[in-house]
C-alpha atoms as a printed R data frame, in Angstrom:
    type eleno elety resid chain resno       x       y       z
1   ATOM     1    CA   UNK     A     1 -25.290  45.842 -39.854
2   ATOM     2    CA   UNK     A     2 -28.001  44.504 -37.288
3   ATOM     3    CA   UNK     A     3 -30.130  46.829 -35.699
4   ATOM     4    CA   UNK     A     4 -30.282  44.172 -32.699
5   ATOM     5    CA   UNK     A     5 -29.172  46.000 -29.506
6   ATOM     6    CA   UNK     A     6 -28.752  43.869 -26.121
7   ATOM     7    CA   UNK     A     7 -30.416  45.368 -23.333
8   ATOM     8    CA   UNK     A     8 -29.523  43.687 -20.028
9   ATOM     9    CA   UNK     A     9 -32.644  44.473 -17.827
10  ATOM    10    CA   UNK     A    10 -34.628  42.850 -20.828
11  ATOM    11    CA   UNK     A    11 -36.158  39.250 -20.340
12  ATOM    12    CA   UNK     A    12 -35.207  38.044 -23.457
13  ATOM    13    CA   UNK     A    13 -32.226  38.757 -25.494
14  ATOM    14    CA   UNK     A    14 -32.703  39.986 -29.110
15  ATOM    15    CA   UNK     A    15 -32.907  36.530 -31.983
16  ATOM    16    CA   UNK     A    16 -29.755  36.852 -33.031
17  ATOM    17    CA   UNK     A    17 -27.552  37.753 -30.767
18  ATOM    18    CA   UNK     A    18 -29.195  34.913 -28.541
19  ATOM    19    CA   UNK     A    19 -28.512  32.846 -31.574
20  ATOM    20    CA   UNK     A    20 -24.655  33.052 -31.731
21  ATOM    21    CA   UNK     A    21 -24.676  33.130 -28.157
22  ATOM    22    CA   UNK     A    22 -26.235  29.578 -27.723
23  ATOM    23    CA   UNK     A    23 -23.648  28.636 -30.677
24  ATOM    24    CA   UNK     A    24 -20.434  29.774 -28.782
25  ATOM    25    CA   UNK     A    25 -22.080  27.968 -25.798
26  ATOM    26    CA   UNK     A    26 -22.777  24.277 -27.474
27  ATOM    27    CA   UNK     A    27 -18.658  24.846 -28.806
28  ATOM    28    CA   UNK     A    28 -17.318  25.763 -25.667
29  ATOM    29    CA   UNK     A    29 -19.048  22.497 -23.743
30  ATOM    30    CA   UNK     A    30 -18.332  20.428 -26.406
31  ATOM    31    CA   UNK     A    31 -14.255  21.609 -26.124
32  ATOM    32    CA   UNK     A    32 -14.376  21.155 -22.557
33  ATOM    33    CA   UNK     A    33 -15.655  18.104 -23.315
34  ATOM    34    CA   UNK     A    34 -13.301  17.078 -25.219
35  ATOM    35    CA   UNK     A    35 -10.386  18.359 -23.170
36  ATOM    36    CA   UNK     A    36 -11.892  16.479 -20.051
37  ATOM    37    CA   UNK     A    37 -12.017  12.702 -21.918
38  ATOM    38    CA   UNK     A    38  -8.126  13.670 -23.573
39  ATOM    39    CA   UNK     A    39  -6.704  14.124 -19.807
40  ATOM    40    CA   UNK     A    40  -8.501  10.980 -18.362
41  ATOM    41    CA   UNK     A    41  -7.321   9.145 -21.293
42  ATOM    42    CA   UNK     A    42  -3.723  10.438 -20.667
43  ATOM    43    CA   UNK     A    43  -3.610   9.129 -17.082
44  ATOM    44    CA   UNK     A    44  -1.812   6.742 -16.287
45  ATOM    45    CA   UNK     A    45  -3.662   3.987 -14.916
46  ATOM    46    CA   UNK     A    46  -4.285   3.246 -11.183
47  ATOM    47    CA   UNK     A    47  -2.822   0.068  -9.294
48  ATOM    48    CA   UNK     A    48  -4.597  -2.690  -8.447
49  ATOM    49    CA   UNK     A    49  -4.920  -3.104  -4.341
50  ATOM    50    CA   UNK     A    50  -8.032  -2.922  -2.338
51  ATOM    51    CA   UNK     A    51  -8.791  -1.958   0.810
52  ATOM    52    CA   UNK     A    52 -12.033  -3.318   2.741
53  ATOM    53    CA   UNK     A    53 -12.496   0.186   4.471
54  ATOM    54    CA   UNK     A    54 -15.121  -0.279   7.195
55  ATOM    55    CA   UNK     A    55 -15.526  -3.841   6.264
56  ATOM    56    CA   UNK     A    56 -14.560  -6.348   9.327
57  ATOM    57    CA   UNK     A    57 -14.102  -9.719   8.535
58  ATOM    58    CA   UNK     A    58 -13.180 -12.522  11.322
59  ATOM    59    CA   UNK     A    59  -9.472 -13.694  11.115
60  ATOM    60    CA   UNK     A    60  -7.588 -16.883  12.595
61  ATOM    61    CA   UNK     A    61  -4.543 -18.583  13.202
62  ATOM    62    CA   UNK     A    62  -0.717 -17.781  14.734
63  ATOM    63    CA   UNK     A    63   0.117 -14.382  15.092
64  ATOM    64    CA   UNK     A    64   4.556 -14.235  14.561
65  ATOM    65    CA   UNK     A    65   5.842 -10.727  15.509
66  ATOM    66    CA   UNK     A    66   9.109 -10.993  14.256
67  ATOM    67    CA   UNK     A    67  10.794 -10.349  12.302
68  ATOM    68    CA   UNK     A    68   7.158  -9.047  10.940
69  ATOM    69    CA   UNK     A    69   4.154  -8.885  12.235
70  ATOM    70    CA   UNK     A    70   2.147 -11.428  10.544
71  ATOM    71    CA   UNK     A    71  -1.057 -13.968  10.873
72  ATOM    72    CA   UNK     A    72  -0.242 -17.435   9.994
73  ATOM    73    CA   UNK     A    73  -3.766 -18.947   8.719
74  ATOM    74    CA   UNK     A    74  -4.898 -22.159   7.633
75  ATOM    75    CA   UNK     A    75  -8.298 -21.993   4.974
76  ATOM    76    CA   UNK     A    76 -11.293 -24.206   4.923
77  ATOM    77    CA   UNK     A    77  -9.025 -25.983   2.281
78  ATOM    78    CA   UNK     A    78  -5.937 -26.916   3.861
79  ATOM    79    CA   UNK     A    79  -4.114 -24.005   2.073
80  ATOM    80    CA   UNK     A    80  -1.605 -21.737   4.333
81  ATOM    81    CA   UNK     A    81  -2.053 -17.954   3.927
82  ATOM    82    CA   UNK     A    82   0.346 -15.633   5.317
83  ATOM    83    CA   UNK     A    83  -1.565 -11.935   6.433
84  ATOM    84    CA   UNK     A    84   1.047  -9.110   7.635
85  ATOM    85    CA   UNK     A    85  -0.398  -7.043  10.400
86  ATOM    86    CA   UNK     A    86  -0.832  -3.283  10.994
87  ATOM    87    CA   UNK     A    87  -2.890  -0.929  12.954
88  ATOM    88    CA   UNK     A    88  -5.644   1.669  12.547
89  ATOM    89    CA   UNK     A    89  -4.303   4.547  10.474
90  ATOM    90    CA   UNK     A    90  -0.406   5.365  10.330
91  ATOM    91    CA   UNK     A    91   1.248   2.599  12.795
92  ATOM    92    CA   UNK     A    92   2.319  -1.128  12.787
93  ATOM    93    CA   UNK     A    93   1.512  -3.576  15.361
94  ATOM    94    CA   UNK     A    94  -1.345  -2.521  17.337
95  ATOM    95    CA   UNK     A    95  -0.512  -2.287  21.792
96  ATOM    96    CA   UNK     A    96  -3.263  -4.837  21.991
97  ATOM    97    CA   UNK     A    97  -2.057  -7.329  19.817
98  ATOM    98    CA   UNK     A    98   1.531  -7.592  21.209
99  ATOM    99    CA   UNK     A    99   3.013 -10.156  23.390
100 ATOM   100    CA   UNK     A   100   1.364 -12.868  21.774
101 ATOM   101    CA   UNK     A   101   4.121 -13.981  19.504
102 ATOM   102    CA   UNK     A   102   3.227 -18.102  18.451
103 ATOM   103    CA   UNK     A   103  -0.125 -17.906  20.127
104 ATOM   104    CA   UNK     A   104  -3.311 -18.572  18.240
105 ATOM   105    CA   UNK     A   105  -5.585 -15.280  18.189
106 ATOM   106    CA   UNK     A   106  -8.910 -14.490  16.902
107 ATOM   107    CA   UNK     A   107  -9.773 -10.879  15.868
108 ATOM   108    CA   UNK     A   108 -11.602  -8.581  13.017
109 ATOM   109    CA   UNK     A   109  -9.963  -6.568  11.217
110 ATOM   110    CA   UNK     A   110 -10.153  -5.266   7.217
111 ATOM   111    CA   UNK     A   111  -8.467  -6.854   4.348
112 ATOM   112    CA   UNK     A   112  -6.102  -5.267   2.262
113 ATOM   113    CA   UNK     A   113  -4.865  -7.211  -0.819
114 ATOM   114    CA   UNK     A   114  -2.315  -6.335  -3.700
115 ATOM   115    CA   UNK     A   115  -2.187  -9.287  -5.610
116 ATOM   116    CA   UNK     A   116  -0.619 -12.166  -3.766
117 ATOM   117    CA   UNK     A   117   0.326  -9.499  -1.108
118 ATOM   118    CA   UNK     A   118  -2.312  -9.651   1.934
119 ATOM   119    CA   UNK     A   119  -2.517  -7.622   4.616
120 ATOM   120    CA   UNK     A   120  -4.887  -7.195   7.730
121 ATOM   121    CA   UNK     A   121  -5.476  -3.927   9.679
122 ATOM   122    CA   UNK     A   122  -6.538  -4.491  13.315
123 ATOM   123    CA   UNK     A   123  -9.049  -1.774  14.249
124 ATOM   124    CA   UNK     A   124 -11.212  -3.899  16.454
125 ATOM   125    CA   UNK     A   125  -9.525  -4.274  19.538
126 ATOM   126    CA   UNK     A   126 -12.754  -5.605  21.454
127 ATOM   127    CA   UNK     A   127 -12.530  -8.754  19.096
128 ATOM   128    CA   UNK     A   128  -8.638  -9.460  19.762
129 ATOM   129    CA   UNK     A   129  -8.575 -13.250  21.646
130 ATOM   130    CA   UNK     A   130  -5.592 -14.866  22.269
131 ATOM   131    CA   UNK     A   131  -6.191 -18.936  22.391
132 ATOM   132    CA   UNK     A   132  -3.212 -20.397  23.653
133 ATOM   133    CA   UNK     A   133  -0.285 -21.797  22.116
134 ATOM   134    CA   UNK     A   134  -0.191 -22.589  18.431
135 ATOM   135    CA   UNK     A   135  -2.086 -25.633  17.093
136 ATOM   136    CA   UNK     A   136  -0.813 -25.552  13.520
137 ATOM   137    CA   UNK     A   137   2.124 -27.783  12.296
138 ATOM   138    CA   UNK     A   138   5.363 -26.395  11.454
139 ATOM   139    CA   UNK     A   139   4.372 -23.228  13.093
140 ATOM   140    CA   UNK     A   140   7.380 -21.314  12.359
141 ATOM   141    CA   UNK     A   141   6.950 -20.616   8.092
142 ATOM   142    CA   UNK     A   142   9.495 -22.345   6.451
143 ATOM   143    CA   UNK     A   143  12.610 -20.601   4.712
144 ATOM   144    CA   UNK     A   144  14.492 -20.868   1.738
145 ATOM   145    CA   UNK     A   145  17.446 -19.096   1.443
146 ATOM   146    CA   UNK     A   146  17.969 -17.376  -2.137
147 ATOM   147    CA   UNK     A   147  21.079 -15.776  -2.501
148 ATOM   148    CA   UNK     A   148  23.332 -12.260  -1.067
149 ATOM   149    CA   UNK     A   149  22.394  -9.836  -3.443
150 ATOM   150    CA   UNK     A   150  22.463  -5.714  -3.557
151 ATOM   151    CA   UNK     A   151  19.260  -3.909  -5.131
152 ATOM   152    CA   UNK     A   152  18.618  -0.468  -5.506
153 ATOM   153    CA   UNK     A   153  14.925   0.635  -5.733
154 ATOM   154    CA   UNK     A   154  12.291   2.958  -3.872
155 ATOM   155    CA   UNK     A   155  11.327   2.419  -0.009
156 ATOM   156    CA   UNK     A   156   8.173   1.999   0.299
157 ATOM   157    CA   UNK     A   157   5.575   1.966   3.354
158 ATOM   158    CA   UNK     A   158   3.585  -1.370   2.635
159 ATOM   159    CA   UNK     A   159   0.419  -0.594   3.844
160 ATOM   160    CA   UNK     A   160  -0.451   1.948   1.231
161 ATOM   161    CA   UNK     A   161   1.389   0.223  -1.349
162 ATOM   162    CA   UNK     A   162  -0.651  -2.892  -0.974
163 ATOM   163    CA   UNK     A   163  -3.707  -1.058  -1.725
164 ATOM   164    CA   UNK     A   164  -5.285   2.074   1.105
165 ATOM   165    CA   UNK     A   165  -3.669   4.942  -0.725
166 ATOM   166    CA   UNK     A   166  -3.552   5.756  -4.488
167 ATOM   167    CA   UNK     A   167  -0.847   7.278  -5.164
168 ATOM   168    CA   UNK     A   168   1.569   5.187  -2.829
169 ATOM   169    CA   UNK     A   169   4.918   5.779  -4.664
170 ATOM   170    CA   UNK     A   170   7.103   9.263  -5.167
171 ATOM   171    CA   UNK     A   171   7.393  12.180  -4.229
172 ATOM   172    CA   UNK     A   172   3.617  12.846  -4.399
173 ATOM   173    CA   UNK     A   173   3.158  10.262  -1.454
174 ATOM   174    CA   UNK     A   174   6.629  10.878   0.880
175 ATOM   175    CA   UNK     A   175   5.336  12.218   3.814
176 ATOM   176    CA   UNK     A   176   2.405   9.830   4.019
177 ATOM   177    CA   UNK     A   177   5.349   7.300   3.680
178 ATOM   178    CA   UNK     A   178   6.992   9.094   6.167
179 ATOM   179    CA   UNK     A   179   4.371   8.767   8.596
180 ATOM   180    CA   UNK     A   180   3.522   5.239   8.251
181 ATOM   181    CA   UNK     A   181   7.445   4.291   8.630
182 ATOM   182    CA   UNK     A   182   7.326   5.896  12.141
183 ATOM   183    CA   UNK     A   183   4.577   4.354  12.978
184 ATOM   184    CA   UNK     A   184   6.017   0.791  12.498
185 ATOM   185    CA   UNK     A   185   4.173   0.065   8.987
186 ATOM   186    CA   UNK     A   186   6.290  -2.702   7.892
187 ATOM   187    CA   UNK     A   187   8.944  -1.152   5.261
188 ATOM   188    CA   UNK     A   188   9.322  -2.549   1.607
189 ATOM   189    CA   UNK     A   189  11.828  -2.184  -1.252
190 ATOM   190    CA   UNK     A   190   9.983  -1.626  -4.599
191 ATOM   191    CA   UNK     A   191  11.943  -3.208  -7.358
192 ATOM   192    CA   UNK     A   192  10.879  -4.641 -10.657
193 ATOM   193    CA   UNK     A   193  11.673  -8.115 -12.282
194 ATOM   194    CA   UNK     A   194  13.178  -9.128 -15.213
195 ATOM   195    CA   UNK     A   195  10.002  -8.706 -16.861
196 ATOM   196    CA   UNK     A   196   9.410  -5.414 -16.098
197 ATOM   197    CA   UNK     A   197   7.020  -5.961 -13.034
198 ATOM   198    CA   UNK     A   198   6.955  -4.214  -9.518
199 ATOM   199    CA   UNK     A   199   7.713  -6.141  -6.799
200 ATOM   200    CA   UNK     A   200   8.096  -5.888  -3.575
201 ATOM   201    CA   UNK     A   201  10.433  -7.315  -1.192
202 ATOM   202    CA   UNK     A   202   9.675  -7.011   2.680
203 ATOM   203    CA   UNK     A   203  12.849  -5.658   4.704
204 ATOM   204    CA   UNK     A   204  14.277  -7.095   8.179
205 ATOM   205    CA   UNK     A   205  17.410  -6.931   9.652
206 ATOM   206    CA   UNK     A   206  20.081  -9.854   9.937
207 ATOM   207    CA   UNK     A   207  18.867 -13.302  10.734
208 ATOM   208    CA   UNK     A   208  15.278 -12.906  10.810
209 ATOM   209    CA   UNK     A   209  15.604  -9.072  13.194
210 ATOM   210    CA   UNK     A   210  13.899  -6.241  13.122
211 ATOM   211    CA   UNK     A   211  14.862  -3.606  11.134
212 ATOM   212    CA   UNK     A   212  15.173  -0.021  12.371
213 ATOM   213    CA   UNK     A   213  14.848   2.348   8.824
214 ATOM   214    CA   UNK     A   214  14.916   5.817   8.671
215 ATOM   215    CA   UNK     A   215  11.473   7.010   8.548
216 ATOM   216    CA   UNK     A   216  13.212  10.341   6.396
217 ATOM   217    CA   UNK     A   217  13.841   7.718   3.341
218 ATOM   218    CA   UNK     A   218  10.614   6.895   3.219
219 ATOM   219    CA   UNK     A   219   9.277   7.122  -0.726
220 ATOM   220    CA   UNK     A   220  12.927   7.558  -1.422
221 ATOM   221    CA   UNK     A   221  15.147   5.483  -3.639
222 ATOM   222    CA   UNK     A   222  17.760   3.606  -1.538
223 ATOM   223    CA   UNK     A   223  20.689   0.556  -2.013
224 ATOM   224    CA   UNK     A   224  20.221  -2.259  -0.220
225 ATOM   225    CA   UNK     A   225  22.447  -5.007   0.341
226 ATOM   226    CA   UNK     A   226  21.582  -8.421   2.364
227 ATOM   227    CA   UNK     A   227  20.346 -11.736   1.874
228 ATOM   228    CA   UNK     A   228  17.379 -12.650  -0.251
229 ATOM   229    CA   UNK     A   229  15.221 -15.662   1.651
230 ATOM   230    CA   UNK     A   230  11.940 -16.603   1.009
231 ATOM   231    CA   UNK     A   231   9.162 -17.003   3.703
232 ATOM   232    CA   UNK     A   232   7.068 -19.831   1.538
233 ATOM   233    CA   UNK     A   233   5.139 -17.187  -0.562
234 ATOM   234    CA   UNK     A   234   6.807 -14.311   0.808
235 ATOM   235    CA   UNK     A   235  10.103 -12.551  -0.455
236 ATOM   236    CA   UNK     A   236  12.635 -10.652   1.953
237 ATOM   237    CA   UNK     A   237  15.631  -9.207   2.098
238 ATOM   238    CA   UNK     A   238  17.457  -9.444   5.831
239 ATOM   239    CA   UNK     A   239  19.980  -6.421   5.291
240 ATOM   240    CA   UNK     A   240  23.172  -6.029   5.776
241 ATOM   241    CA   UNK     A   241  23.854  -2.595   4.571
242 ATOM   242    CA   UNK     A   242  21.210   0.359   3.849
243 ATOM   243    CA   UNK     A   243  21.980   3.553   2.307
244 ATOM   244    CA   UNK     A   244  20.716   6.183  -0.197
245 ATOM   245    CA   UNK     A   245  20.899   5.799  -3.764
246 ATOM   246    CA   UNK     A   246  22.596   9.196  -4.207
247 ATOM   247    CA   UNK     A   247  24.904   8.992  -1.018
248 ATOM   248    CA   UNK     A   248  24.458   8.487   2.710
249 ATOM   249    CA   UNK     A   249  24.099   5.573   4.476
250 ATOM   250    CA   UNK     A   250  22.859   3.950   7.825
């Protein structure tokens, strides 16, 4: 039996005890340790999507506001890029950028880029020029109409989706989702491909309109039924029917 006694007012803490103390220690950080690199390893992995927070970068070319807001831009190259538009924070369209549907604009904004899905938020509204009528050819992006067909997958707000908010799906996101669907974020219907990939398909109404969602089904997993067109690089759905995957309906 060890004659060691621990006195706490002491400066230094008898051999031993100080001994199997700095043992227990070294364990215990080496479990926590351990722990720490098991959870990270069991995450699942973040999406890809980037957003150029407090990065401006100049934009040009044909601003279309229907059915969705979006920047029609020619490159340096002769290729044709396709930008949707939203505003600062929580909301669509900024008031500053209306009413110049099929002009040619000028502005800085920050990218935001999912893969092939770009975005621009306008949060410089000093910068916003409007240039006159539109000077590319073919203004109006060309269509090709795919087929009627009825999905069922998870309504999604798609400016976090496309890469300012990590997570930007389920329950864990809704009322962000919420928030930006009020504000006129342009909605989306997460679905996934026959291989297994997400996908998103931008939602308007019928014959290139507006659509009016439910802000409340936001992050939710709704049926919709309409017809599938493509926008050159761009897939959407102009419903016909919108409901909720467990019952409802609009």
């Amino acid at each position: 039996m060890s004659d060691e006694f621990y006195i706490g007012y002491h400066n230094k803490c008898p051999p031993t005890l100080a001994q199997r103390t700095r043992r227990r220690v070294t364990q215990l950080a080496v479990l926590v340790v351990g722990l720490m690199s098991l959870f990270a390893a069991l995450q699942t992995p973040a999406e890809p999507g980037v957003f150029e927070y407090g990065v401006g970068r100049s934009f040009e070319g044909v601003l279309y506001e229907r059915p969705l807001p979006l920047l029609r831009s020619v490159s340096k190259d002769g290729s044709m890029t396709h930008f949707l538009l939203v505003g600062a924070g929580k909301h669509g369209l900024p008031a500053f950028a209306r009413g110049h549907d099929g002009q040619y604009v000028r502005f800085r904004g920050s990218l935001i880029q999912k893969d092939a899905n770009v975005m621009i938020e306008l949060n410089d509204p000093n910068s916003f020029t409007a240039l006159g009528p539109g000077t590319i050819p073919e203004e109006s992006p060309a269509q090709a109409v795919i087929q009627d067909i009825t999905l069922t997958g998870e309504l999604v707000d798609t400016k976090c989706y496309f890469g300012v908010m990590r997570p930007a799906t389920g329950k864990g996101h809704r009322a962000c989702a919420v928030r930006c669907l009020s504000g006129g974020v342009p909605p989306g219907l997460l679905v996934r491909n026959p291989e297994g990939n997400p996908v998103v398909l931008l939602l308007t109404g019928p014959r290139g309109q507006s659509l009016q969602v439910d802000p409340e089904w936001g992050a939710r997993r709704i049926r919709a039924s309409g017809r599938l067109v493509w926008n050159e690089d761009t897939p959407r759905l102009e419903i016909v029917s919108l409901s909720l995957a467990d019952g409802g309906g609009e």
